[in-house]
N, C-alpha and C positions, 0 to 999 in steps of 0.2 A: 442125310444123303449129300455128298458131296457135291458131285455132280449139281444142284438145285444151288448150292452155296454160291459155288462159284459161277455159276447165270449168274444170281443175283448180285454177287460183287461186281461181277464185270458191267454191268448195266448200270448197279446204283456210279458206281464208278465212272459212265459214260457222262451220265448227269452232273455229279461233280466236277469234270472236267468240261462240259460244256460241249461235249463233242457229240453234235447231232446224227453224224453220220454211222457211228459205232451205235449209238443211240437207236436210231431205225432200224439197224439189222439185226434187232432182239424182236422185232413183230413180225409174226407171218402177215399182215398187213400193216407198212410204215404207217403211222401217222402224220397226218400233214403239219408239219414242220417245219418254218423254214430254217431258224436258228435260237440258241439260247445262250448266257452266260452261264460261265461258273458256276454252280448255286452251291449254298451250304447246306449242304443236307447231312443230317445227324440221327444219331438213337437210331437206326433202323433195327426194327425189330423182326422177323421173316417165320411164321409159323404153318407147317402145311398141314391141311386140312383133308379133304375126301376127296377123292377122284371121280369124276366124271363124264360121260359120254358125252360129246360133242362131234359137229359137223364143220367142215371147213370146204368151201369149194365143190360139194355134193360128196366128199369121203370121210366116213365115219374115223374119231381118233378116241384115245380117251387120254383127255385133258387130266393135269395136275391141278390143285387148288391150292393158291399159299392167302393167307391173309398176312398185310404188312403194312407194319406203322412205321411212320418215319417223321423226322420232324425236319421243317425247313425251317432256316433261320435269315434273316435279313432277305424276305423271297422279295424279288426287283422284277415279277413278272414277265420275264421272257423265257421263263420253262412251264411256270402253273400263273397263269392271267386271270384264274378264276379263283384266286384266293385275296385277302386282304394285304398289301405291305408291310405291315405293321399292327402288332400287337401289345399291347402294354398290362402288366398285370395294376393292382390296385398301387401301388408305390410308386407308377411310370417307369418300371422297368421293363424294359423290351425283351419279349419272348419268342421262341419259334412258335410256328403255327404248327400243329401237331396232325397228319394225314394218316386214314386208316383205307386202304384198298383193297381189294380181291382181283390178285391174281390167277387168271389162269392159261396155264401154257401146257404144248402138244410138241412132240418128237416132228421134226419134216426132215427129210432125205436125212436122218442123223444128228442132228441141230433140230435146239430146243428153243420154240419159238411162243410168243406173248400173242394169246390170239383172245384177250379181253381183259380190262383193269375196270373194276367197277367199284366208286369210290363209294364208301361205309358209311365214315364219319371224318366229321375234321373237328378237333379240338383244340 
């Protein structure tokens, strides 16, 4: 689905640019934010899953479901604070951290908006 691609380019894309503001207008509710840098994010993976019934503001939508991996690499904590900086495999070679989320996002006035990320797994 197109459409779903290019969300999710343009968003992962906000991310790597560091741009918070493009960043927040992918949530039907911004997240508190204040800024981030650059970040390297890679391998994004993007698979969707089953659609679902949800509520937003007291009106019924029905929510898209993607699960998406992606891997940060050199994360400097000022877009994910909740991961480690640093990774090293058995050799001391430095890896990304690898994140697995569920996405789900809802049509509002037209525009396709991120109305929950609930993280899976990180590897």
């Amino acid at each position: 689905q197109d459409v779903y691609c290019r969300f999710f380019r343009d968003y992962f894309d906000a991310i790597v640019e560091g741009d918070v503001i493009v960043f927040k207008s992918f949530y039907a509710t911004p997240p508190v934010k204040e800024d981030f840098t650059h970040q390297k994010v890679l391998n994004i993976d993007i698979n969707q899953t089953t659609s679902t019934q949800t509520e937003l503001n007291g009106v019924g939508y029905t929510a898209e479901n993607f699960i998406i991996t992606y891997n940060i690499f050199q994360n400097n904590g000022t877009f994910r604070n909740d991961l480690s900086q640093s990774r090293f495999d058995a050799t001391g070679t430095f890896k990304a951290i690898a994140i697995e989320e569920i996405y789900s996002i809802v049509e509002l006035n037209g525009q396709w908006k991120i109305v929950s990320v609930t993280r899976s797994k990180i590897f």
